[in-house]
PDB file as gemmi writes it, atoms N, CA and C in Angstrom:
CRYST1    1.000    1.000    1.000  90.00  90.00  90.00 P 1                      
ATOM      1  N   UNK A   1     -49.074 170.857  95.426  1.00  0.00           N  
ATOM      2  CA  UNK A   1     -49.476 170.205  94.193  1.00  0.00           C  
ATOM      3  C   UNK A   1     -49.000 168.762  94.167  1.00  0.00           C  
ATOM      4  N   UNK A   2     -47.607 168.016  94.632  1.00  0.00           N  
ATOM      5  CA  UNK A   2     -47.775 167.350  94.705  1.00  0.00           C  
ATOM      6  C   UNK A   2     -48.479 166.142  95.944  1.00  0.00           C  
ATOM      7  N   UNK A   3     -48.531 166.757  96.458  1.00  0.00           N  
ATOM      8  CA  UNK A   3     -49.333 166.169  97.784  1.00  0.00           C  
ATOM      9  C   UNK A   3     -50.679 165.761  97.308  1.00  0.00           C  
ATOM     10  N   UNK A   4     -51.168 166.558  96.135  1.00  0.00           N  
ATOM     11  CA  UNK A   4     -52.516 166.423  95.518  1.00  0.00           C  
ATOM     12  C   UNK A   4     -52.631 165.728  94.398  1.00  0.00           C  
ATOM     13  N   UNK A   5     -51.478 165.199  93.743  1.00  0.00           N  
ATOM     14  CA  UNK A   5     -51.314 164.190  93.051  1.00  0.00           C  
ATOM     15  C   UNK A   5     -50.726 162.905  93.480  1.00  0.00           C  
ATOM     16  N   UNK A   6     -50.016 163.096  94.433  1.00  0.00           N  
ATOM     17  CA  UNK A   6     -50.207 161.743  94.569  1.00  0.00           C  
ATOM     18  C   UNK A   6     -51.153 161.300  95.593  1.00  0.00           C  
ATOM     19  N   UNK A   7     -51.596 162.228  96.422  1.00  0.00           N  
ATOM     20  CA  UNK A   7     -53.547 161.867  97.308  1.00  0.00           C  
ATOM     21  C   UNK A   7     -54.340 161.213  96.025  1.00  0.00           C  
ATOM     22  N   UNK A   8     -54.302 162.042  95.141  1.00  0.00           N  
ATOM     23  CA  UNK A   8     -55.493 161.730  93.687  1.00  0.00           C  
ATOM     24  C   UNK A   8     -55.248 159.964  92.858  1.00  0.00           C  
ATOM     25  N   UNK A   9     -53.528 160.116  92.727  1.00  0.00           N  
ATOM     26  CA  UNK A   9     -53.393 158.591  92.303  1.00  0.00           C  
ATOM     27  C   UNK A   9     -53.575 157.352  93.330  1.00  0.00           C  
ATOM     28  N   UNK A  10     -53.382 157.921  94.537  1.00  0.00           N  
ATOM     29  CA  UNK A  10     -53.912 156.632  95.624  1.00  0.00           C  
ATOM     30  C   UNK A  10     -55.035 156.670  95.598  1.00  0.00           C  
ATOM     31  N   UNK A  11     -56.023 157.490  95.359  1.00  0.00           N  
ATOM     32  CA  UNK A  11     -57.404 157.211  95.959  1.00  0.00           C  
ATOM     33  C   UNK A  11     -58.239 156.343  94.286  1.00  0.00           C  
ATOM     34  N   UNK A  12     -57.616 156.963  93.266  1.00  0.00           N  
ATOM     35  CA  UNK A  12     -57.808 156.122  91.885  1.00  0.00           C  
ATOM     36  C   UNK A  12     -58.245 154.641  91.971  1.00  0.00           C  
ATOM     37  N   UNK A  13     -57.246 153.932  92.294  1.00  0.00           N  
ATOM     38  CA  UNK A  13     -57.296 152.409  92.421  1.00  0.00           C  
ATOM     39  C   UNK A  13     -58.502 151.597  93.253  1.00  0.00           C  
ATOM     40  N   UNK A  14     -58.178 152.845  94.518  1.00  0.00           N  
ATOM     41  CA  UNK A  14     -59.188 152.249  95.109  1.00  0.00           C  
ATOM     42  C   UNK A  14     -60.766 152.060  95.154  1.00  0.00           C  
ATOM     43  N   UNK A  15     -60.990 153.880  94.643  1.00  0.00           N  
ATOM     44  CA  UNK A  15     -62.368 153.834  94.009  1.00  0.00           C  
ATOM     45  C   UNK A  15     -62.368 153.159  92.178  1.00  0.00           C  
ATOM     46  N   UNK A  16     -61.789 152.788  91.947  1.00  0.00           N  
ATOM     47  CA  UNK A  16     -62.064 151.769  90.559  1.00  0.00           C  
ATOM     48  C   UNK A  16     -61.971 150.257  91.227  1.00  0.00           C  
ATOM     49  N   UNK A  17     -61.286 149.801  92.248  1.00  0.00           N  
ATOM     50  CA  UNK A  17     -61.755 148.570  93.149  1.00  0.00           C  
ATOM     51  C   UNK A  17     -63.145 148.695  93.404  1.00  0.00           C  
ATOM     52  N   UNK A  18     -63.560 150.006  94.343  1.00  0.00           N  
ATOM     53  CA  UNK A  18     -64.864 149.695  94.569  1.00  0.00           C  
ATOM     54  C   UNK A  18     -66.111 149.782  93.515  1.00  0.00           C  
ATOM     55  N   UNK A  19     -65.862 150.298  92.740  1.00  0.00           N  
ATOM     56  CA  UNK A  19     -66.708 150.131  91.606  1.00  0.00           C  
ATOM     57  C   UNK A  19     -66.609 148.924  90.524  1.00  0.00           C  
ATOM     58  N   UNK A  20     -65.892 148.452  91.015  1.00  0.00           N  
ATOM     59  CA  UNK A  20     -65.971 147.436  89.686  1.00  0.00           C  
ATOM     60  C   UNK A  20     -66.345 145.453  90.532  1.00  0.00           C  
ATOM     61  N   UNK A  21     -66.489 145.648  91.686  1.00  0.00           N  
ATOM     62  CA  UNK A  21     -66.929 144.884  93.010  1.00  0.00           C  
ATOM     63  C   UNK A  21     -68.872 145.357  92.901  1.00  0.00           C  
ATOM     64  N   UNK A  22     -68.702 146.250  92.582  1.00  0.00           N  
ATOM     65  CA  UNK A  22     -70.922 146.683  92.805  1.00  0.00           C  
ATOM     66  C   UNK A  22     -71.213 146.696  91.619  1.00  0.00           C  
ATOM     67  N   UNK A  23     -70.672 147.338  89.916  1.00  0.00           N  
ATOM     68  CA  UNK A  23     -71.350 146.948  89.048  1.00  0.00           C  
ATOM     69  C   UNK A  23     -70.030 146.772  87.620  1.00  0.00           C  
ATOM     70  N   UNK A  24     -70.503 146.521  86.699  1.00  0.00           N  
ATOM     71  CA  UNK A  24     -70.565 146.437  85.421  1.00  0.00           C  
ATOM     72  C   UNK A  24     -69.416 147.876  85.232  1.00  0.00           C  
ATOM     73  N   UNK A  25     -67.979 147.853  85.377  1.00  0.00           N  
ATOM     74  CA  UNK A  25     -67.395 148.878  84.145  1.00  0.00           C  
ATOM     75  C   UNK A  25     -66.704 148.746  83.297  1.00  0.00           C  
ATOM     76  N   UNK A  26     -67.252 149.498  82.235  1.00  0.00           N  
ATOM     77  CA  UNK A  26     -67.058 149.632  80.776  1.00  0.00           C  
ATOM     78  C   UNK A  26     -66.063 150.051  80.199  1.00  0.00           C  
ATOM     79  N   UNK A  27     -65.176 149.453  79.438  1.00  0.00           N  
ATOM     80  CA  UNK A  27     -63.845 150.224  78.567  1.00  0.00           C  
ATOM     81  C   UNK A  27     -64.120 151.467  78.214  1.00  0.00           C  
ATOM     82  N   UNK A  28     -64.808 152.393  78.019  1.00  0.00           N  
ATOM     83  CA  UNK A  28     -64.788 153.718  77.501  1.00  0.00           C  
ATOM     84  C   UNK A  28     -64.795 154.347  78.944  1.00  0.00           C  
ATOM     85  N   UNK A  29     -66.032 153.740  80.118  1.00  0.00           N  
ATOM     86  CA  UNK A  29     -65.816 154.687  81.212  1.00  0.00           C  
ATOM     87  C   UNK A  29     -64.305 154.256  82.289  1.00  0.00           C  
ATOM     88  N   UNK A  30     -63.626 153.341  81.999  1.00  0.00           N  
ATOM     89  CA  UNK A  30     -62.462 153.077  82.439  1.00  0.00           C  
ATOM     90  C   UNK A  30     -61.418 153.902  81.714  1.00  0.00           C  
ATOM     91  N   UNK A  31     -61.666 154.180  80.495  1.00  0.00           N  
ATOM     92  CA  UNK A  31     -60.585 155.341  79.479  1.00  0.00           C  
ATOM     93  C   UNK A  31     -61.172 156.643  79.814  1.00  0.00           C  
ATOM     94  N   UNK A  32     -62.435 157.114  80.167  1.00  0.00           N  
ATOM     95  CA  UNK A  32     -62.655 158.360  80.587  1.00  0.00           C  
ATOM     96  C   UNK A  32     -62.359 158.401  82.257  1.00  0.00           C  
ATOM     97  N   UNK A  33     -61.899 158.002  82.876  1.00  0.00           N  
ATOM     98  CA  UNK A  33     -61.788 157.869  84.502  1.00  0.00           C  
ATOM     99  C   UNK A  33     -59.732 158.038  83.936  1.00  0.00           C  
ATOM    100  N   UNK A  34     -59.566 157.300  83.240  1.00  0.00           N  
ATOM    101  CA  UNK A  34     -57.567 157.678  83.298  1.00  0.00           C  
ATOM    102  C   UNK A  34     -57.873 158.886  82.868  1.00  0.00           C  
ATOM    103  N   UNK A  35     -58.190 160.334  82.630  1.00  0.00           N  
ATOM    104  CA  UNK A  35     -57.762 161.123  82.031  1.00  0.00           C  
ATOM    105  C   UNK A  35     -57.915 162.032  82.922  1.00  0.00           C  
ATOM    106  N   UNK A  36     -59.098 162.245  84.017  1.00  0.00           N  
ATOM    107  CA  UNK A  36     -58.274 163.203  85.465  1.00  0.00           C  
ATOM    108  C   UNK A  36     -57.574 162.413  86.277  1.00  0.00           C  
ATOM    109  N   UNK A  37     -56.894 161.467  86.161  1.00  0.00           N  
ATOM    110  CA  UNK A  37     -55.813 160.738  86.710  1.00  0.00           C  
ATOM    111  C   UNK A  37     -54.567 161.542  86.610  1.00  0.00           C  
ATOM    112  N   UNK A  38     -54.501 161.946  85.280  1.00  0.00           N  
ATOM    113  CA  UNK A  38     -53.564 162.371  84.796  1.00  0.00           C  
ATOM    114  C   UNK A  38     -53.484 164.028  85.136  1.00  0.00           C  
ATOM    115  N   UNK A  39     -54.173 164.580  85.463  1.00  0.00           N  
ATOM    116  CA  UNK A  39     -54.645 166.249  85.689  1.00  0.00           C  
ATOM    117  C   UNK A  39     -53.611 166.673  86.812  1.00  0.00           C  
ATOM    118  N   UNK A  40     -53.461 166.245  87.878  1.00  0.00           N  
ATOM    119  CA  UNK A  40     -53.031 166.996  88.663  1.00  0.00           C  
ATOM    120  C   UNK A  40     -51.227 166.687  88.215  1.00  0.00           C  
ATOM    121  N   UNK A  41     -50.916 165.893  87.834  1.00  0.00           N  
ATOM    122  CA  UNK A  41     -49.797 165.764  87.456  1.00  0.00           C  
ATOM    123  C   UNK A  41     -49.193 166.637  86.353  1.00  0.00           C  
ATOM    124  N   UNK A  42     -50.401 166.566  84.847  1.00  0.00           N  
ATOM    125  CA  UNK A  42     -50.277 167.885  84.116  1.00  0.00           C  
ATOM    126  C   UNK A  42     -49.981 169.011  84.830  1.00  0.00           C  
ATOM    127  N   UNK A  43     -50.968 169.425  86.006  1.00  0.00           N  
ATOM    128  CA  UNK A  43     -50.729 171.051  86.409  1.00  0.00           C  
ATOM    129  C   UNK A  43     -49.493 171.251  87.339  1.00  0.00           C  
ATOM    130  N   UNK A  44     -49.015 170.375  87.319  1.00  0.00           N  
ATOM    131  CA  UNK A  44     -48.013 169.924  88.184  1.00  0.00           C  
ATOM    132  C   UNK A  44     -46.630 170.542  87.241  1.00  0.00           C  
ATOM    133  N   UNK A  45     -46.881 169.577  85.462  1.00  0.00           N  
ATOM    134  CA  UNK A  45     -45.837 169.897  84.928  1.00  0.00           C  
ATOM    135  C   UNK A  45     -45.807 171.241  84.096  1.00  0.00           C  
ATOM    136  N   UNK A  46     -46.757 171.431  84.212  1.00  0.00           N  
ATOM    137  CA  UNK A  46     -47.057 172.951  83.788  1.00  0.00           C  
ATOM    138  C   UNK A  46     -46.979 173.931  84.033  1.00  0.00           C  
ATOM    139  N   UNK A  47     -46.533 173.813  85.491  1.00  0.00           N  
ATOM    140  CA  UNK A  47     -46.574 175.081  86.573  1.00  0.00           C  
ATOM    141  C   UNK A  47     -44.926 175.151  86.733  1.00  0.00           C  
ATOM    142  N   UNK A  48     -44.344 173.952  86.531  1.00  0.00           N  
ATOM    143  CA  UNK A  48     -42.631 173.851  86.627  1.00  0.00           C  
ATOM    144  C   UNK A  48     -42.367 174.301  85.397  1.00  0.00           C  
ATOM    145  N   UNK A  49     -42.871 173.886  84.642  1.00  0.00           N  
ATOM    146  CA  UNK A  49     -42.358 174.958  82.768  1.00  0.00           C  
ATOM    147  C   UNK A  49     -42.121 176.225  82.801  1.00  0.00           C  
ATOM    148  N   UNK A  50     -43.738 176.773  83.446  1.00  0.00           N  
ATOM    149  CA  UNK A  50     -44.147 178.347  83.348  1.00  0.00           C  
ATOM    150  C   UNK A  50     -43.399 179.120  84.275  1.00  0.00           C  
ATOM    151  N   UNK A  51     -43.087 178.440  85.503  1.00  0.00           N  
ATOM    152  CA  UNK A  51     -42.669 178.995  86.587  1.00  0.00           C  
ATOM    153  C   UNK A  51     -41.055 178.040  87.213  1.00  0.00           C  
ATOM    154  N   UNK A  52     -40.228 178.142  86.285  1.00  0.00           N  
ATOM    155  CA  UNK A  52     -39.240 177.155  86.604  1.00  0.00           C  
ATOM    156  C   UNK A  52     -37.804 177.774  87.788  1.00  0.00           C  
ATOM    157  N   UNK A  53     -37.813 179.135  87.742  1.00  0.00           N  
ATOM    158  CA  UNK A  53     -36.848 179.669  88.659  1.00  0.00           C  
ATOM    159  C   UNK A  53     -37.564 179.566  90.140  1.00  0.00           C  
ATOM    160  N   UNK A  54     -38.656 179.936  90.220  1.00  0.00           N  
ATOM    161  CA  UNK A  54     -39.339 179.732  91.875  1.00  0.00           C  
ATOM    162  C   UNK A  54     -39.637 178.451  91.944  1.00  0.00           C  
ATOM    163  N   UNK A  55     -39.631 177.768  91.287  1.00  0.00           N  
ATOM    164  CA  UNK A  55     -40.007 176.251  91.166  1.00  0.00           C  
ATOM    165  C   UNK A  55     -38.442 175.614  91.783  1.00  0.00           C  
ATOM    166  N   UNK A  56     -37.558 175.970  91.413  1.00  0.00           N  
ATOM    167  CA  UNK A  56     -35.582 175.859  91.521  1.00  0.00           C  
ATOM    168  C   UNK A  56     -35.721 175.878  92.444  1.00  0.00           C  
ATOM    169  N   UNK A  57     -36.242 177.316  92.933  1.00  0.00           N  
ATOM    170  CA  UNK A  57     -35.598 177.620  94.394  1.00  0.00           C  
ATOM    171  C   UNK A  57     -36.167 177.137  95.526  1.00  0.00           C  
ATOM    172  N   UNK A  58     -37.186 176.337  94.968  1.00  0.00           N  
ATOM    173  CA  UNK A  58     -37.978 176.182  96.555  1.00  0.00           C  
ATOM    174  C   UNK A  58     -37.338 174.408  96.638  1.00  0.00           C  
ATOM    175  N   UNK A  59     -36.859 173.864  95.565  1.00  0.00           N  
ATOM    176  CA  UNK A  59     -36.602 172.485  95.207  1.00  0.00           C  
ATOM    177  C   UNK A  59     -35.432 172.611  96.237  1.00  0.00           C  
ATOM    178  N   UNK A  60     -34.380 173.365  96.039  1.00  0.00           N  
ATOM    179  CA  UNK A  60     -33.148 173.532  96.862  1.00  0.00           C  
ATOM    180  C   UNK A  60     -33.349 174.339  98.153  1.00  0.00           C  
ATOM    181  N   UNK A  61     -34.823 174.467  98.811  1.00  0.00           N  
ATOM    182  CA  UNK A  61     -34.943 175.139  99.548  1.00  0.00           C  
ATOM    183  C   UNK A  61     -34.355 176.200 100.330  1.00  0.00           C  
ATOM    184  N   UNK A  62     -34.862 177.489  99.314  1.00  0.00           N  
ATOM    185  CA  UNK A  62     -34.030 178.641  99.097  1.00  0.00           C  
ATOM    186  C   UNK A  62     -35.365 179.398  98.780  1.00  0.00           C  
ATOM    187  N   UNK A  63     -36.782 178.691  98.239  1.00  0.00           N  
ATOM    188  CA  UNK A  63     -37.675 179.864  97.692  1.00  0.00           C  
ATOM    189  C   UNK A  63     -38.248 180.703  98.843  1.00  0.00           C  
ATOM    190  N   UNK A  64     -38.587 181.522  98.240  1.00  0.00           N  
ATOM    191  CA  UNK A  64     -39.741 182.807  99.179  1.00  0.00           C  
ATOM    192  C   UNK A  64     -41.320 182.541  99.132  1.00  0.00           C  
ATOM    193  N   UNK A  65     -41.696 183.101 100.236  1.00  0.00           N  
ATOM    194  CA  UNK A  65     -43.274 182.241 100.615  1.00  0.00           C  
ATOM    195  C   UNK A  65     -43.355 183.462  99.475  1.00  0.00           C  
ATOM    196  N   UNK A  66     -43.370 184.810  99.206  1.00  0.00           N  
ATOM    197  CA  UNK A  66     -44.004 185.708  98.130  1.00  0.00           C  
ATOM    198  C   UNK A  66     -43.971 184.605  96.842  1.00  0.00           C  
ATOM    199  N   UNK A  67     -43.267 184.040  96.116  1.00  0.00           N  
ATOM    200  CA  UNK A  67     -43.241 183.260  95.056  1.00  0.00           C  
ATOM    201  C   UNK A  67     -43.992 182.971  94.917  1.00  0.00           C  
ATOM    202  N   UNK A  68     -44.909 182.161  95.917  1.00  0.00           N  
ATOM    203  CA  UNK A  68     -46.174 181.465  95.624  1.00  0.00           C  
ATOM    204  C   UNK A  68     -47.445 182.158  96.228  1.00  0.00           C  
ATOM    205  N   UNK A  69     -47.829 183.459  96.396  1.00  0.00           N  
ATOM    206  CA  UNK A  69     -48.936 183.765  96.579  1.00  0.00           C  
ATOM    207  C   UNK A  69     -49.845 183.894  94.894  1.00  0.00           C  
ATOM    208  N   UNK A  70     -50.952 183.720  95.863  1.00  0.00           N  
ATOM    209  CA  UNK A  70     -51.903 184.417  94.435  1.00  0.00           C  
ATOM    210  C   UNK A  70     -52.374 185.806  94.655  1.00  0.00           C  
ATOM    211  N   UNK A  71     -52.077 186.648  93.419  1.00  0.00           N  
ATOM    212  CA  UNK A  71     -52.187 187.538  93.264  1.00  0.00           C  
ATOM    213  C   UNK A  71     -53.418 187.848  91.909  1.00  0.00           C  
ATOM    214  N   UNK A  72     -53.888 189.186  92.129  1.00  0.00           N  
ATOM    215  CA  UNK A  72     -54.847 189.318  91.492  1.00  0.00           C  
ATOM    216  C   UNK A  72     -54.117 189.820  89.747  1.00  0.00           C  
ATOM    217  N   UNK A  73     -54.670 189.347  88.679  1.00  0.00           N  
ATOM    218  CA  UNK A  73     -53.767 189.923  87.624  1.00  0.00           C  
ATOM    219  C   UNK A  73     -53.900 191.215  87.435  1.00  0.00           C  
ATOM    220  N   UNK A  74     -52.911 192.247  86.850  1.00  0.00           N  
ATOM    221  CA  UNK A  74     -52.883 193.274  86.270  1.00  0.00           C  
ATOM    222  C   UNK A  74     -54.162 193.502  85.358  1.00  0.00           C  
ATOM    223  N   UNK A  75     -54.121 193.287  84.376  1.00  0.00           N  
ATOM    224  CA  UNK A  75     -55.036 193.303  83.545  1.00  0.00           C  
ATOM    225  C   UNK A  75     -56.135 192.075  83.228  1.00  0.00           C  
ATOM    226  N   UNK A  76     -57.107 191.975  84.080  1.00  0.00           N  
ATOM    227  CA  UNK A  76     -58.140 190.819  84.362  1.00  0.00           C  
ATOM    228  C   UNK A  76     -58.425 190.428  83.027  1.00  0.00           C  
ATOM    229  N   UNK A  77     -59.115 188.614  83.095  1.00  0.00           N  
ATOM    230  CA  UNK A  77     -59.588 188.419  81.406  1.00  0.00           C  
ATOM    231  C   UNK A  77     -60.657 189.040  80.850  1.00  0.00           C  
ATOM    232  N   UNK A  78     -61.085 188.927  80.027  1.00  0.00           N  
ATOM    233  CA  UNK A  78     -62.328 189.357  79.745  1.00  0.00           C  
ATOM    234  C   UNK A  78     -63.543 188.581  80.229  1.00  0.00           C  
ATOM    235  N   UNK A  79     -64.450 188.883  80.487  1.00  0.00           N  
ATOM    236  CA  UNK A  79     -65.950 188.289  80.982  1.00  0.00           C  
ATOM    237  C   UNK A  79     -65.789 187.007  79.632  1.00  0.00           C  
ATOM    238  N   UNK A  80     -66.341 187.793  78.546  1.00  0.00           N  
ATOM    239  CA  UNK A  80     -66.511 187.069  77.574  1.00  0.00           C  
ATOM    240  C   UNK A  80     -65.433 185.559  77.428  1.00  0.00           C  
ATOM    241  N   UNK A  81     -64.298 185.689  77.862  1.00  0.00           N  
ATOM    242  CA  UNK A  81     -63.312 184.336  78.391  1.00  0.00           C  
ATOM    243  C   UNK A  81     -63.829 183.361  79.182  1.00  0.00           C  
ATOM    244  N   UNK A  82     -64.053 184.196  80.435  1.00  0.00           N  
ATOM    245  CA  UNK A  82     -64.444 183.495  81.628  1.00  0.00           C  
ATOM    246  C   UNK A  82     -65.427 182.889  81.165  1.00  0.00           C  
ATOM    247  N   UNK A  83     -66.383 183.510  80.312  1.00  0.00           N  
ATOM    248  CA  UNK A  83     -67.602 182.656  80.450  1.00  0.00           C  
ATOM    249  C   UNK A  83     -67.447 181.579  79.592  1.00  0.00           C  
ATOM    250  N   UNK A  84     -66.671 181.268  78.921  1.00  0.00           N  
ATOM    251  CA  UNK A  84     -66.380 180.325  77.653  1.00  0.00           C  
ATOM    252  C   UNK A  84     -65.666 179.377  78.308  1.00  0.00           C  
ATOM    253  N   UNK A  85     -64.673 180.050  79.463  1.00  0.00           N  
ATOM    254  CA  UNK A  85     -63.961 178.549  80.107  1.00  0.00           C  
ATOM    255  C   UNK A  85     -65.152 177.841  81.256  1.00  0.00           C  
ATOM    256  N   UNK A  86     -65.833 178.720  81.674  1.00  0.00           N  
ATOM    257  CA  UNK A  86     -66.699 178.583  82.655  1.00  0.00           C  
ATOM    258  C   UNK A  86     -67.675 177.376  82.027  1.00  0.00           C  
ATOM    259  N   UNK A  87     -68.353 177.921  80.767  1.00  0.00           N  
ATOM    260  CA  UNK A  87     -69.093 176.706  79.615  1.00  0.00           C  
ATOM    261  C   UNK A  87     -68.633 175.241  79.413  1.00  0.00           C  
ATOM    262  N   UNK A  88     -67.065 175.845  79.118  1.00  0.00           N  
ATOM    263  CA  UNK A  88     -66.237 174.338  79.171  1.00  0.00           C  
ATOM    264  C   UNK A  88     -66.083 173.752  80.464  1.00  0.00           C  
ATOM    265  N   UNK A  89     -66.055 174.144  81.210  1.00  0.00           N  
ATOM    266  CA  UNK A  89     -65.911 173.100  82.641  1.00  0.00           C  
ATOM    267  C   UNK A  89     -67.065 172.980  83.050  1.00  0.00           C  
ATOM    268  N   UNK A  90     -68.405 173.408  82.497  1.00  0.00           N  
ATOM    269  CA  UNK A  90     -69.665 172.299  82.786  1.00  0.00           C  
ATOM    270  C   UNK A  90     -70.115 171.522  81.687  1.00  0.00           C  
ATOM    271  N   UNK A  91     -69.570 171.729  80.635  1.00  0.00           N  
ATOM    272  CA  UNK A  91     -70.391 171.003  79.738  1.00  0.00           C  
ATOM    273  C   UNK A  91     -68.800 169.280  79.691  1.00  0.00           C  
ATOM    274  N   UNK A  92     -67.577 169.371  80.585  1.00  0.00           N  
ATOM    275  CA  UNK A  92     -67.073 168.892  79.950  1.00  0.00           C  
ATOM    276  C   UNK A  92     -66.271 167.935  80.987  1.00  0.00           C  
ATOM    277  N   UNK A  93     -66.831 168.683  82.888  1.00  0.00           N  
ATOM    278  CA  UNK A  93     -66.552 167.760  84.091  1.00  0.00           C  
ATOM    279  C   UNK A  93     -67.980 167.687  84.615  1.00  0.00           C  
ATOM    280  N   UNK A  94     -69.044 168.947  84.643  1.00  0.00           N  
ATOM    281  CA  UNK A  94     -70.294 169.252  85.550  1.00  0.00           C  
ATOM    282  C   UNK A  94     -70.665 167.905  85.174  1.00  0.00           C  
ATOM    283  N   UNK A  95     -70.866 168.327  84.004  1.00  0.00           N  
ATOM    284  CA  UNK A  95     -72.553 167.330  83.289  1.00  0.00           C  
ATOM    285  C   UNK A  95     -71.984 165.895  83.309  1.00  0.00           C  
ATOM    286  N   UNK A  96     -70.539 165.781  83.111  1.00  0.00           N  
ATOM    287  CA  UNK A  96     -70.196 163.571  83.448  1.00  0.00           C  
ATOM    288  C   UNK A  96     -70.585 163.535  84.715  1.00  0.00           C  
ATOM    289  N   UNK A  97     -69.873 164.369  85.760  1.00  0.00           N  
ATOM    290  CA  UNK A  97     -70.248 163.519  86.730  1.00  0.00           C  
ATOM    291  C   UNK A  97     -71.582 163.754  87.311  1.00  0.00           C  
ATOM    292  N   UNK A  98     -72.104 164.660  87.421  1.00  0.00           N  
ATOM    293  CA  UNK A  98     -73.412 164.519  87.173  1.00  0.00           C  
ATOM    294  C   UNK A  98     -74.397 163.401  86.907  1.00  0.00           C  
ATOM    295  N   UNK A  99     -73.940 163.324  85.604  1.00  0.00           N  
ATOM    296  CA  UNK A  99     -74.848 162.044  84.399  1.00  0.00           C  
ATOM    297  C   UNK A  99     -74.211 160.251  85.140  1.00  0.00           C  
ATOM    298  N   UNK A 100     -72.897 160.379  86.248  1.00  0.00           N  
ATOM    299  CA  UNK A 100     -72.168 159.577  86.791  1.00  0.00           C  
ATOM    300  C   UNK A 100     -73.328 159.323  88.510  1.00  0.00           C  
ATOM    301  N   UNK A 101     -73.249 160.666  88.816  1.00  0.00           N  
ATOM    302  CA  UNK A 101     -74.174 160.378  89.855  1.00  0.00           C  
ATOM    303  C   UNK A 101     -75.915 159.873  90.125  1.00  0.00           C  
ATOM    304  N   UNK A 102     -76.277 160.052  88.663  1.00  0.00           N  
ATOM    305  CA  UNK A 102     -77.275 160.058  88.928  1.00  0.00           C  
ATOM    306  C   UNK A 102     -77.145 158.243  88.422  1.00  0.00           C  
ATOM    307  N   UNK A 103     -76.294 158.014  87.405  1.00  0.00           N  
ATOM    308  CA  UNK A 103     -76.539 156.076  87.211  1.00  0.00           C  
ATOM    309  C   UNK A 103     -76.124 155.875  88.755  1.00  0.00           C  
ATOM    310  N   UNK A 104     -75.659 156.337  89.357  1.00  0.00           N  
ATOM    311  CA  UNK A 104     -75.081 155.398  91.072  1.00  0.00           C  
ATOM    312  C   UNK A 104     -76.208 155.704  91.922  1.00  0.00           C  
ATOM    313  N   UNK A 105     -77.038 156.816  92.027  1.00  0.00           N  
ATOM    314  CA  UNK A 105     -78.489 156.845  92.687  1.00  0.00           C  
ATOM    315  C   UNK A 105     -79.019 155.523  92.116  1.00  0.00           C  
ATOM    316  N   UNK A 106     -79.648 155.909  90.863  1.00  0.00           N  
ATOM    317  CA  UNK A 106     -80.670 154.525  90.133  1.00  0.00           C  
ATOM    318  C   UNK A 106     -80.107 153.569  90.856  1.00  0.00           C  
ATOM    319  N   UNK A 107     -79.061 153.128  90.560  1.00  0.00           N  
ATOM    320  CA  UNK A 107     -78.667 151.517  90.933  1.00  0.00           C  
ATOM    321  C   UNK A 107     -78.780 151.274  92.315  1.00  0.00           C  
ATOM    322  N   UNK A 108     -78.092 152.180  92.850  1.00  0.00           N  
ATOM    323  CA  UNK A 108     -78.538 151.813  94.469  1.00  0.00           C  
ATOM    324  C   UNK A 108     -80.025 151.972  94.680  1.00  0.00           C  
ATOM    325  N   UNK A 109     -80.755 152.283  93.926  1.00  0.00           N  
ATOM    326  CA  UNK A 109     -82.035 152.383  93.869  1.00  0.00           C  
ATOM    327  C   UNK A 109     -82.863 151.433  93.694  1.00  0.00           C  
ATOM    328  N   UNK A 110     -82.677 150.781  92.523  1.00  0.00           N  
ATOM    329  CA  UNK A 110     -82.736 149.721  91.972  1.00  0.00           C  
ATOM    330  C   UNK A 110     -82.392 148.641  93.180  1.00  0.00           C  
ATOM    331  N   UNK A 111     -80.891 148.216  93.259  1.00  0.00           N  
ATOM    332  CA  UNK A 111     -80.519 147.543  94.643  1.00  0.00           C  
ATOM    333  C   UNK A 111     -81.760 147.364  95.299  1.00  0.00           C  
ATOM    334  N   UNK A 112     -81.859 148.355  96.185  1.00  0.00           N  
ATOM    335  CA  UNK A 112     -83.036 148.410  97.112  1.00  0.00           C  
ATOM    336  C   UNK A 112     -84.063 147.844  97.041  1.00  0.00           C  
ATOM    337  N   UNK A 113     -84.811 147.880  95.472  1.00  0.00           N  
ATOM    338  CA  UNK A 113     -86.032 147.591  95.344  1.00  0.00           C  
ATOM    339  C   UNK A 113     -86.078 146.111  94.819  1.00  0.00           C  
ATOM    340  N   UNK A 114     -85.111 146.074  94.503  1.00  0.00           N  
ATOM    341  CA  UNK A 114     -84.796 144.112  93.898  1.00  0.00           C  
ATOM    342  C   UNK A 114     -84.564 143.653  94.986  1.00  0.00           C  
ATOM    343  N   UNK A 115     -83.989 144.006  96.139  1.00  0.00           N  
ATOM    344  CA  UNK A 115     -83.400 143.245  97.423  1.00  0.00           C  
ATOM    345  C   UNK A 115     -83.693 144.032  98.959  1.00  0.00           C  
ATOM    346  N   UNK A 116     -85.026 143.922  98.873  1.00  0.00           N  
ATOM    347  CA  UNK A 116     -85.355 144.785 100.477  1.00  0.00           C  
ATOM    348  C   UNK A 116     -84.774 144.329 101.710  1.00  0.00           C  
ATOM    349  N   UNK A 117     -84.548 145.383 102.449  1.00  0.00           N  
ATOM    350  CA  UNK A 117     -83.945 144.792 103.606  1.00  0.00           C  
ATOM    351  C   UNK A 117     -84.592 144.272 104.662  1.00  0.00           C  
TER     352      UNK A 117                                                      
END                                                                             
């Protein structure tokens, strides 16, 4: 986890360098781009809260590889959950970047057709 936060905060800068070198960005999509900046670091501090004794022991390197497997839960969520978190993570990462990829098609699209090679 942290290997994946700080991979995620180096690569930040650089893809907001390269985007802001090819077009036009906007204070709201510069305030919506800091907020999975911040994600892996949340699950980061969240996982040391929830899980703070195997979290200890592996810090003083002392933990057990069992500590950190994934295991299947005892009593699974309900469908009806899943599908509600499932809803929320397209209506709330799918569909931006999505709606993100398709303005970076157009424009390079655009590009193209204003400036043939």
């Amino acid at each position: 986890m942290g290997g994946a936060a700080v991979a995620h905060g180096a690569t930040a800068p650089w893809d907001a360098s390269l985007a802001t070198d090819k077009r036009e960005v906007r204070p709201v999509e510069q305030r919506i781009h800091s907020f999975p900046e911040v994600l892996p670091l949340t699950a980061a501090a969240f996982t040391t809260c929830l899980h703070w004794d195997p979290v200890r022991e592996v810090t003083k390197g002392a933990g057990h590889t069992d500590d950190w497997k994934l295991l299947p839960k005892q009593r699974p969520l309900p469908a009806r959950y899943l599908a509600a978190i499932a809803g929320g993570v397209g209506l709330c990462v799918v569909l931006p970047y999505a709606e993100e990829m398709i303005r970076c098609v157009r424009t390079c699209r655009d590009r193209d057709t204003d400036h043939p090679r």
